[in-house]
N, C-alpha and C positions, 0 to 999 in steps of 0.2 A: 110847691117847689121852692126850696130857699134858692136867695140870691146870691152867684158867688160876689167875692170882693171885687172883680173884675166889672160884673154885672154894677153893680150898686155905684163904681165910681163913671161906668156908661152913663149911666141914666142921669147922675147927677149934672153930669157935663152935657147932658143932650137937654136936663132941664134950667140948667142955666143959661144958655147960650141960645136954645132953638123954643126955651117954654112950651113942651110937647107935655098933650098930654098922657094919662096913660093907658088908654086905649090907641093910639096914634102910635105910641111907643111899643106896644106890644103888637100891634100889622107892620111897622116897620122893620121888627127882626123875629121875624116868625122861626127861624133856626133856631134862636135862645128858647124858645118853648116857656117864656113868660108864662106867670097868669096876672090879667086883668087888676085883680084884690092885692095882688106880692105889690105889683108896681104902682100901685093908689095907693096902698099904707106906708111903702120907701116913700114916696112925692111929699105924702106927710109931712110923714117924720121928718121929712127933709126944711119941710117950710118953717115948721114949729120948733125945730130945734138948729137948722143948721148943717148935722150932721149927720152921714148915713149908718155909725158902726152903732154899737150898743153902748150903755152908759155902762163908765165900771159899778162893777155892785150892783147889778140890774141880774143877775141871775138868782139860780135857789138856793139860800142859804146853807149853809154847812152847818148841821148843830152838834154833830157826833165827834168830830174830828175838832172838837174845842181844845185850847192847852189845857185846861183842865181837864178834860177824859182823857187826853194823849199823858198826863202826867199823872191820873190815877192807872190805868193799864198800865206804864212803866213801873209803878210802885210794885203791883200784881205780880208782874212778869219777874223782873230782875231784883225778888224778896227773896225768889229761889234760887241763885246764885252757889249761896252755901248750904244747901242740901241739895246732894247730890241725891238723883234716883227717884225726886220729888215732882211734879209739875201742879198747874194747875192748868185744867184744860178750855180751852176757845171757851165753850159753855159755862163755866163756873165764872170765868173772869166776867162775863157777860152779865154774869147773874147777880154777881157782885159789887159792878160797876150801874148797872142799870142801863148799859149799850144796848145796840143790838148786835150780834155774833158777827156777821159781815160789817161793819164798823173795828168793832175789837180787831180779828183777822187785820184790816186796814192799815190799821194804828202799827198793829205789831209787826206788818211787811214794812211798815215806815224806820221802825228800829233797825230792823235785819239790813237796809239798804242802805 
């Protein structure tokens, strides 16, 4: 179960103040339906860094949605501007750019908005 934010700054504040640990912590509020592992790796993290939220840049990288695929799909897209009655479709730009099709789609909802 993740922890909400609400959770995370409890536990901080019960681990600062009352140094609970997290078995202690999680019979204490058996309503929040803790698990035992959630509230030992927050205490953690807590000790080693400090802080409860995640580090920026700590998630999956974006490789698709670089400015350079965003600025070759634009090349793609809007080359057909002055031919009328022309396209090139989701699949060919794909094929072209070396994306993948839901990436391309992405890119081009990103133009349209």
């Amino acid at each position: 179960m993740v922890l909400s934010k609400e959770d995370r700054v409890l536990i901080a504040q019960l681990d600062r103040f009352k140094g609970c640990g997290a078995k202690k912590l999680v019979k204490e509020f058996p309503e929040k339906k803790w698990q035992v592992c959630s509230v030992r790796r927050l205490l953690k993290k807590l000790r080693e860094t400090g802080i409860t939220s995640r580090q920026a840049g700590s998630g999956r990288p974006r490789s698709a949605r670089t400015q350079e695929n965003i600025d070759g799909v634009g090349d793609l897209v809007l080359s057909q501007e002055d031919a009328l009655g022309t396209h090139h479709t989701v699949r060919h730009v794909a094929r072209e750019t070396g994306i993948h099709r839901s990436s391309v789609l992405r890119i081009i909802w990103c133009f349209n908005s």
